[in-house]
N, C-alpha and C positions, 0 to 999 in steps of 0.2 A: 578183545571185547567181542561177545557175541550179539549176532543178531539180534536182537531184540527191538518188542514195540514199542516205540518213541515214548508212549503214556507211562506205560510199564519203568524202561529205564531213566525216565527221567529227563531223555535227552533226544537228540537224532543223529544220527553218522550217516553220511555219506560218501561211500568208501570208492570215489570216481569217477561213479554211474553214469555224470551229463559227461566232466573233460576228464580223461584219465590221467590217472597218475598228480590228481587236483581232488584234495580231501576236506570234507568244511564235518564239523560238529554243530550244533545249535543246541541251547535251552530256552525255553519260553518263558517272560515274562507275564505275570497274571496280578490284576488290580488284586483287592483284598475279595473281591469277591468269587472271584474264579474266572471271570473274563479275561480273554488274553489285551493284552498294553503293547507286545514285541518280543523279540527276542533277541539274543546275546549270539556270535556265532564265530568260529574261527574258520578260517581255510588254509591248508599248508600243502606240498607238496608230500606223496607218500610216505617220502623218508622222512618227515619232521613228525607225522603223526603216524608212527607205530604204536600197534599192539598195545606196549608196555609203558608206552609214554600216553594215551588216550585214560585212564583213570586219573591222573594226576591235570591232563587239560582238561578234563569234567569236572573234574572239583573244584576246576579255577574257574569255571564257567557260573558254578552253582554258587557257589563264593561272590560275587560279582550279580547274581543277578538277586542274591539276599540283599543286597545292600540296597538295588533298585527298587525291590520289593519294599523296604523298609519307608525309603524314601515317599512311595507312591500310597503307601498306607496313611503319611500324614499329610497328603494333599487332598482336599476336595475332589472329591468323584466326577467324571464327566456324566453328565447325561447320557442315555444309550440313543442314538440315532433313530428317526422314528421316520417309515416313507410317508409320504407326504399322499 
């Protein structure tokens, strides 16, 4: 998988940057309005997330966080935090 900008692919990788040879993916979670709610994320050792195995843990990411999405569409909206 190539380097690519998080917004762009959809996702983020972190290919060991803080602990090496300690891999984490993430996808964000977003209300129905486009505000972020959290994110979904893995972390594996290098050998667990190769290359060729990284398409297939994205999909599983996006897969999963559809469902939260689904979820969070038929709850009531929180109010946005206002400072005081």
């Amino acid at each position: 998988m190539t380097k690519t900008a998080p917004a762009k692919a959809g996702h983020a990788l972190n290919p060991g940057r803080i602990v090496p040879g300690s891999w984490g993916l993430g996808v964000a979670i977003r209300w129905p309005d486009g505000r972020p709610a959290g994110a979904l994320s893995l972390a594996a050792i290098e050998n667990r997330m190769r290359p060729d195995r990284q398409p297939a843990l994205v999909a599983a990411l996006h897969r999963e966080v559809r469902i939260i999405q689904d979820s969070l569409s038929r709850l009531s909206r929180p109010e946005p935090q206002t400072e005081p």
